[in-house]
C-alpha positions in Angstrom: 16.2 -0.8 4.1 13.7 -0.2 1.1 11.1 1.8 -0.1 7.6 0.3 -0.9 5.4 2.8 -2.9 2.3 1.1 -4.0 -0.7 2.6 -5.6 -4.7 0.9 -5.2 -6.8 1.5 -8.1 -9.9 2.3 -9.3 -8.3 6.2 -8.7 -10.7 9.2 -8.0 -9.0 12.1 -7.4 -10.0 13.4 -4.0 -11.9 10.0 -2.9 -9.8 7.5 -1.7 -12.4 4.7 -1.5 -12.3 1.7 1.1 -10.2 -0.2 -1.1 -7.4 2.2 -0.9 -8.4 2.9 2.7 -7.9 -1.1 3.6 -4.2 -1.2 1.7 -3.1 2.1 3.6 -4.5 0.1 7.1 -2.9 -3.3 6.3 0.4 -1.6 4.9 0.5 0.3 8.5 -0.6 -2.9 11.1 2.7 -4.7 9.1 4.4 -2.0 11.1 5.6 0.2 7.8 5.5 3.7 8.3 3.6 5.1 5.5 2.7 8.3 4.0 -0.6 8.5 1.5 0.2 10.5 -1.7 -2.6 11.6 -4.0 -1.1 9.0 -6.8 0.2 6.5 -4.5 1.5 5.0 -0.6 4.9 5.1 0.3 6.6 4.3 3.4 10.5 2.7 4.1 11.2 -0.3 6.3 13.2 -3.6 6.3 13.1 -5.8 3.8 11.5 -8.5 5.8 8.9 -6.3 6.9 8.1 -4.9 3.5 8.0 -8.5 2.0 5.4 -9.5 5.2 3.2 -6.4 4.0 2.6 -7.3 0.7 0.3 -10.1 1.4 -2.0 -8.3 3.7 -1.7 -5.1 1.9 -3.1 -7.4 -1.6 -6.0 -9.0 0.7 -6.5 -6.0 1.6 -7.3 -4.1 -0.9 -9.1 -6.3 -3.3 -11.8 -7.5 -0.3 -12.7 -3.9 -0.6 -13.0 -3.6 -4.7 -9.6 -2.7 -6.0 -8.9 -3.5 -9.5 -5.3 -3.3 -9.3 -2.4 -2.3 -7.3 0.9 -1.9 -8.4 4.1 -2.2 -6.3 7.4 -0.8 -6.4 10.4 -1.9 -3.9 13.5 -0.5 -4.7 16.1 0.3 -2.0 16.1 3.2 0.6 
């Protein structure tokens, strides 16, 4: 198992935006069980399942305006 945290930016505080919105959908329909931080997503699952949800989780987020995300696997 691993932990994915993975933060969608532009950030404003208290205003997720659709971008962030998306990643949080995408991260969760790759079956990842995710909580949503104020500075970031995190959620634990397989490292199969993790590596599936980084693609969709990208898409994601940048077809609804993000400027960057940042990921950080590291094990559970």
């Amino acid at each position: 198992m691993v932990r994915l945290e993975f933060t969608v930016e532009p950030f404003h505080d208290g205003d997720p935006g659709p971008h962030v919105l998306a990643a949080l959908d995408a991260a969760r329909a790759a079956g990842l069980d995710v909580a949503f931080g104020p500075f970031g997503t995190a959620g634990v699952g397989s490292t199969e399942v993790v590596a599936a949800a980084l693609g969709p989780i990208t898409r994601a987020a940048y077809a609804h305006g993000a400027t960057r995300i940042t990921f950080q696997v590291e094990p559970a």
